[in-house]
C-alpha positions as CSV (number, residue, x, y, z in Angstrom):
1,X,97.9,104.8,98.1
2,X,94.7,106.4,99.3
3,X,93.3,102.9,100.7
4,X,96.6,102.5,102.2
5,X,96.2,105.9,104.0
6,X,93.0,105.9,105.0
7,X,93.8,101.9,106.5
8,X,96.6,103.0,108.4
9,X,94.9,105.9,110.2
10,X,91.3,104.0,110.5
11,X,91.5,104.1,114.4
12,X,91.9,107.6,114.1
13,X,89.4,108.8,111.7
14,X,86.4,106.7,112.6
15,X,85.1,108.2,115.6
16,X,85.4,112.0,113.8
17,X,82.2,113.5,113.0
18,X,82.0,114.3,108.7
19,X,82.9,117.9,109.1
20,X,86.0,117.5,111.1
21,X,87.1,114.1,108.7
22,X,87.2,116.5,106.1
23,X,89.6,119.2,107.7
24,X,91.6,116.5,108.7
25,X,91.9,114.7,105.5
26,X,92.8,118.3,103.8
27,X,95.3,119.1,106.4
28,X,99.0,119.1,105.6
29,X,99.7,117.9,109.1
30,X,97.9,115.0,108.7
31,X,99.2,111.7,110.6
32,X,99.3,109.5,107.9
33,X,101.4,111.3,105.5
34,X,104.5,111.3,107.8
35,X,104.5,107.6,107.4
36,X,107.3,105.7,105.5
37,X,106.6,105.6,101.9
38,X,107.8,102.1,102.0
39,X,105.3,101.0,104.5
40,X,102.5,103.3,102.7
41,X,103.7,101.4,99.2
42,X,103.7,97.6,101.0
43,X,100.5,98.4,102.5
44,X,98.7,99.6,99.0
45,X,100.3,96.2,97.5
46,X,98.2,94.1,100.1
47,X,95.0,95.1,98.3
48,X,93.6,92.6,96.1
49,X,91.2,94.4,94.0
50,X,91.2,92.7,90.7
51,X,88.9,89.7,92.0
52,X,86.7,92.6,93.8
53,X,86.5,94.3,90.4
54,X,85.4,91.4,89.0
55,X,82.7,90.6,90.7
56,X,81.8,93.8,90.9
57,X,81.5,94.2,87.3
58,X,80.0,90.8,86.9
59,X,76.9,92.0,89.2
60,X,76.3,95.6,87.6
61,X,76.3,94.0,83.9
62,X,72.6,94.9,82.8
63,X,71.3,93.4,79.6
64,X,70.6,96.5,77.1
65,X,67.0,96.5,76.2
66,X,66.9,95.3,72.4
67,X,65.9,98.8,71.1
68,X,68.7,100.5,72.8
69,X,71.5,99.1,71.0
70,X,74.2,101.3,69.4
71,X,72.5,104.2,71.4
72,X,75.5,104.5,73.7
């Protein structure tokens, strides 16, 4: 849902400098929270993560030096 958020109100939150992104994301007046939560849900659905996870995973796999097994 917080992908979806931050999606929907991209136009909006690009152009603020880091300071006032912040008091905007905390405030209770934000934009993006009066949207339907249908449209919020249908939006967060259209992420495909798994295959992004995946390879993700794949690439930060790092072979454990042989003296380090069992250490973790």
């Amino acid at each position: 849902m917080g992908l979806a958020l931050l999606r929907l109100s991209e136009d909006a939150l690009l152009p603020l400098p880091f300071e006032r992104l912040l008091t905007a994301l905390n405030s209770k007046q934000y934009a993006a929270f009066a949207r339907p939560p249908g449209l919020l849900l249908r939006q967060a659905l259209a992420f495909h993560v798994s295959r992004r996870l995946a390879a993700s995973q794949a690439r930060a796999r790092v072979p454990v030096p042989q003296g380090m097994v069992g250490l973790s």
